[in-house]
Backbone bond lengths (Angstrom), bond angles and torsions (degrees), N, CA, C in turn:
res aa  C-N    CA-C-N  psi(-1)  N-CA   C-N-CA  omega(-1)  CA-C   N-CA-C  phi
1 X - - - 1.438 - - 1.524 108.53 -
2 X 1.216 111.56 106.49 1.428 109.31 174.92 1.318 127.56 -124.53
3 X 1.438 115.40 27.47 1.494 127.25 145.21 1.647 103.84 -84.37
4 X 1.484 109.55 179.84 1.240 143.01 177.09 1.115 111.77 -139.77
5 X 1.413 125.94 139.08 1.436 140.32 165.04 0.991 133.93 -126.74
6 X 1.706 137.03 176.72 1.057 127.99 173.55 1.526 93.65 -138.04
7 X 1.711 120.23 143.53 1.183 147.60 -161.70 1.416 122.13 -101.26
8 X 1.194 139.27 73.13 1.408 133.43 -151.08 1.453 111.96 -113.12
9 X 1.404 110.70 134.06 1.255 118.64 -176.75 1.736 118.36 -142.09
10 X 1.467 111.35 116.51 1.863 122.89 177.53 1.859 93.81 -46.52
11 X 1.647 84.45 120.70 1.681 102.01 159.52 1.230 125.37 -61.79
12 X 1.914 97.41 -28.83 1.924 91.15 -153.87 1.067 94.64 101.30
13 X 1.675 147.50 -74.22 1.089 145.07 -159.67 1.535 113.18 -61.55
14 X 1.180 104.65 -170.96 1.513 115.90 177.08 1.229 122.28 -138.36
15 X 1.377 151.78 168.16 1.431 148.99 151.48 1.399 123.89 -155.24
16 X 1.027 119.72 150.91 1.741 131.42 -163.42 2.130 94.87 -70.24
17 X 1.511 90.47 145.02 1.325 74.00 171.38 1.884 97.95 -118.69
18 X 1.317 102.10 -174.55 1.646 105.71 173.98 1.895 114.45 -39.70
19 X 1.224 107.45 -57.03 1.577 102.44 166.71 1.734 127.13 -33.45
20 X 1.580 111.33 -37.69 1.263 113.73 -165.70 1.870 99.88 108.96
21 X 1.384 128.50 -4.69 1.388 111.66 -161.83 1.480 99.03 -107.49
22 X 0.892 91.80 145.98 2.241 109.07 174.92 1.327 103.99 -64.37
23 X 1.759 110.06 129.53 1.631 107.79 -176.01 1.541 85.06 -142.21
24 X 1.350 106.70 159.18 1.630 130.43 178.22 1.880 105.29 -60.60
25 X 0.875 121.32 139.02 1.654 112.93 -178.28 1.113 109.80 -97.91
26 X 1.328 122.64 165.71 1.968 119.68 -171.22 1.842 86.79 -128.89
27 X 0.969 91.16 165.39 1.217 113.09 154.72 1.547 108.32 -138.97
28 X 1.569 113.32 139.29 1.459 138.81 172.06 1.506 144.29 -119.65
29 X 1.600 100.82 127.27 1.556 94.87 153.74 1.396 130.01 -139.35
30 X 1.271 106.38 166.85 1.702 114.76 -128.84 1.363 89.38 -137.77
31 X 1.442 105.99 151.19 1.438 140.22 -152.05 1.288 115.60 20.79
32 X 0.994 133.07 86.00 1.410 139.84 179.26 1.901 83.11 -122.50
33 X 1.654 94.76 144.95 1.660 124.35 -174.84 1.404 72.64 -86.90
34 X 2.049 96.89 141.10 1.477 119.25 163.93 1.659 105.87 -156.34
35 X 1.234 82.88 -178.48 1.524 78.25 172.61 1.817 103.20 177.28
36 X 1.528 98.52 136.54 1.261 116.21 179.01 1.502 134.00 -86.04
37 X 1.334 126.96 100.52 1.340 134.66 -150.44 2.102 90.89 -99.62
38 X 1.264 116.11 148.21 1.164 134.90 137.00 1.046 125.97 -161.13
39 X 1.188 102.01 -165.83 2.183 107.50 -176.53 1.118 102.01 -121.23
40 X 1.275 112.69 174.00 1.428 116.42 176.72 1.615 120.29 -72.44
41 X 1.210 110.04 125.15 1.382 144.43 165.96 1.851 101.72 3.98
42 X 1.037 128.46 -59.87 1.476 122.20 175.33 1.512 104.30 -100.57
43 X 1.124 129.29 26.10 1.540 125.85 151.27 1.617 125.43 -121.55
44 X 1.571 99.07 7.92 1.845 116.61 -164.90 1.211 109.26 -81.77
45 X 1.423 134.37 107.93 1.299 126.52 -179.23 1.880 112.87 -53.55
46 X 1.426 87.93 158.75 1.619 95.76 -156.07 1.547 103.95 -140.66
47 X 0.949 137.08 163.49 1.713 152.38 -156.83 1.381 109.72 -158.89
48 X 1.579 120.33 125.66 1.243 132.94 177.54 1.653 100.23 -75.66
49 X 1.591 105.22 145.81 1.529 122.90 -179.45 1.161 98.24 -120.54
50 X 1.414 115.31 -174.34 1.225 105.17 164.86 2.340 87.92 -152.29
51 X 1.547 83.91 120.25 1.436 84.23 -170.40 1.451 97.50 -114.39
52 X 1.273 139.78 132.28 1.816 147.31 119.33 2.212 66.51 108.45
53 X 1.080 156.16 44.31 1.266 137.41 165.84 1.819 98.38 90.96
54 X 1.175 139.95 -18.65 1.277 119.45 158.94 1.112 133.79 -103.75
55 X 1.196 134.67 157.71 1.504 152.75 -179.49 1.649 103.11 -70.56
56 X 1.496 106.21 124.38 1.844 101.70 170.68 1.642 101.78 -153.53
57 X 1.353 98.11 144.34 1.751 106.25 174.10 0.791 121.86 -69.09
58 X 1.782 141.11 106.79 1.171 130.32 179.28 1.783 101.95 -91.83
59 X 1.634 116.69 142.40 1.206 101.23 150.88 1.654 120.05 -81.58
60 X 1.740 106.57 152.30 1.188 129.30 141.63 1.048 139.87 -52.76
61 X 1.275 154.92 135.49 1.452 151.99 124.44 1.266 138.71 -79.23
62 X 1.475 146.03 -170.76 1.397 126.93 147.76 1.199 118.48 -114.54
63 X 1.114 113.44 157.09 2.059 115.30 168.67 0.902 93.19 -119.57
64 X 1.688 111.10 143.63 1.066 148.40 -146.96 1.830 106.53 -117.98
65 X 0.995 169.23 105.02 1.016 168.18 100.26 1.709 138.78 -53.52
66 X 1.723 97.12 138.58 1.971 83.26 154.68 1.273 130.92 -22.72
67 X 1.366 123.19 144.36 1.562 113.08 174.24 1.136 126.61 -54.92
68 X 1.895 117.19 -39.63 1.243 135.83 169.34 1.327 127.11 -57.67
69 X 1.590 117.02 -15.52 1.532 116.80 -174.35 1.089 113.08 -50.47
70 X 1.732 127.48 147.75 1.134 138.29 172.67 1.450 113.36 -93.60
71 X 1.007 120.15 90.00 1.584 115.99 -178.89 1.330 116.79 -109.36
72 X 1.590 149.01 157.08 1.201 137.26 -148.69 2.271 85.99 -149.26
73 X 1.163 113.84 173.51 1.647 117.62 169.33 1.183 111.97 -76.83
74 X 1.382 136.51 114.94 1.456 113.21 171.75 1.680 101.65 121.94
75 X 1.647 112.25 -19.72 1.776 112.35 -178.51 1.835 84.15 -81.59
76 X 1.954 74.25 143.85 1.258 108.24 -174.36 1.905 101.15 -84.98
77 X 1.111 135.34 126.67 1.582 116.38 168.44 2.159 101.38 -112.17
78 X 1.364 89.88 142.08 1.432 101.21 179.88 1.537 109.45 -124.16
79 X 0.996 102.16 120.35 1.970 107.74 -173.89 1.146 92.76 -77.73
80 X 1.115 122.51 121.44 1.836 146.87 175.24 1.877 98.76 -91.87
81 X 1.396 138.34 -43.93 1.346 169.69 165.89 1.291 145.06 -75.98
82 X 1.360 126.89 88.24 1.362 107.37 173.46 1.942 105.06 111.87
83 X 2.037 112.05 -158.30 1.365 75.61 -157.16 1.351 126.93 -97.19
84 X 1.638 101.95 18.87 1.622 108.02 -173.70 1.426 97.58 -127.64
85 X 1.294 102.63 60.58 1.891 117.95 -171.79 1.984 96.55 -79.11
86 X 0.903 113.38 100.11 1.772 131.20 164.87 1.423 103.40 127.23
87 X 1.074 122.99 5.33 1.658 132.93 171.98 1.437 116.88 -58.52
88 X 1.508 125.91 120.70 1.497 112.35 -165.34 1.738 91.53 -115.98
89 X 1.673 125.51 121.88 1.423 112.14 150.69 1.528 131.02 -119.51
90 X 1.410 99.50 165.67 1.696 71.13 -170.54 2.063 98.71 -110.59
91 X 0.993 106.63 167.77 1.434 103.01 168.26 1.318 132.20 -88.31
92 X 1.673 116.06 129.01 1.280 94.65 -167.52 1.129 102.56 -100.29
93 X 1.441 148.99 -17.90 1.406 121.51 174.31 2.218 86.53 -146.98
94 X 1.390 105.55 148.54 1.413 119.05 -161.21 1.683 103.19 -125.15
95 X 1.312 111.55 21.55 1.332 111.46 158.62 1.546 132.04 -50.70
96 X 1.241 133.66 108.21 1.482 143.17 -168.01 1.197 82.28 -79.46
97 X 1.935 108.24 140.12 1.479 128.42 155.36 2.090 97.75 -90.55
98 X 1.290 89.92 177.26 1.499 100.41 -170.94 1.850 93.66 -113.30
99 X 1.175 119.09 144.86 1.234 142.20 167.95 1.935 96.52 65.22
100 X 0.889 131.35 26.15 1.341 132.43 178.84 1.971 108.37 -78.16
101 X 1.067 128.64 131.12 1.334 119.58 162.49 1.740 142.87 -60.81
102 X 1.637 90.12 -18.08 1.340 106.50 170.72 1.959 108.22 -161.64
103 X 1.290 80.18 154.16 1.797 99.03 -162.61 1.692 95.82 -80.52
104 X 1.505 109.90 116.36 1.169 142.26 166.62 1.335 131.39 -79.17
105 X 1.300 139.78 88.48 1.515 123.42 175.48 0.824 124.34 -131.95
106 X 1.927 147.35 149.41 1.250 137.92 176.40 1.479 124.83 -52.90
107 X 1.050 126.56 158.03 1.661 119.47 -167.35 1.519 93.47 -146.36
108 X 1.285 109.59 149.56 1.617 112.24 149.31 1.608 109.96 -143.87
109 X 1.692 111.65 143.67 1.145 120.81 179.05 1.643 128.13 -27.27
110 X 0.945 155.49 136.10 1.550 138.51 146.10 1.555 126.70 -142.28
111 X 1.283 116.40 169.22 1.254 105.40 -169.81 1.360 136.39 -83.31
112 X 1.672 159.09 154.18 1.213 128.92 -153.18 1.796 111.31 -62.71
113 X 1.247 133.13 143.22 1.160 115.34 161.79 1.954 112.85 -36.76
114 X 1.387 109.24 -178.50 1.375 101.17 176.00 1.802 97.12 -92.37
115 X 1.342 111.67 -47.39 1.478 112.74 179.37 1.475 127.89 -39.92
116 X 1.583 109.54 -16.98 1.420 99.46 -175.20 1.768 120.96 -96.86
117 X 1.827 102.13 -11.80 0.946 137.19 166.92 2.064 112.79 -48.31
């Protein structure tokens, strides 16, 4: 694994940002080795959304982690490292396999929150 990431996850809480405006709070962790696996573009497994009232294929990827990572549905990962360095995904499901060497989960692309901006 020779990216790096950072692991972000909504507190619930809130906090003021430089503007003066109320934003959702994260909590983080940082530099953890990852790494982003896919296939090629018309062989990449993919998941129906449903955006503005229509149906669209998003592709999937995987993230790659330590076995031990703590990852939850819904953590945001941001490659800090390597070759998709400002790339934000989020996880879509954080189910741990048993005896695996490294922590596997589906991912799909997304855009930075505005808060982290």
């Amino acid at each position: 694994m020779l990216s790096t990431a950072t692991v972000r996850r909504k507190t619930g809480a809130t906090t003021t940002n430089p503007d003066g405006f109320e934003v959702p709070a994260w909590s983080s962790a940082t530099d953890l080795p990852c790494r982003i696996a896919g296939m090629a573009r018309s062989q990449s497994p993919s998941r129906t959304v449903n955006i503005g009232g229509a149906e669209v294929q998003v592709a999937t990827r995987t993230a790659h982690f330590p076995h031990d990572t703590v990852l939850r549905d819904g953590d945001l990962i941001e490659i800090t490292a390597g070759e998709l360095v400002g790339s934000v995904w989020r996880v879509i499901e954080s189910d741990a396999a048993d005896q695996q060497t490294a922590r596997r989960v589906p991912v799909i692309a997304v855009e930075h929150p505005e808060e982290w901006l």
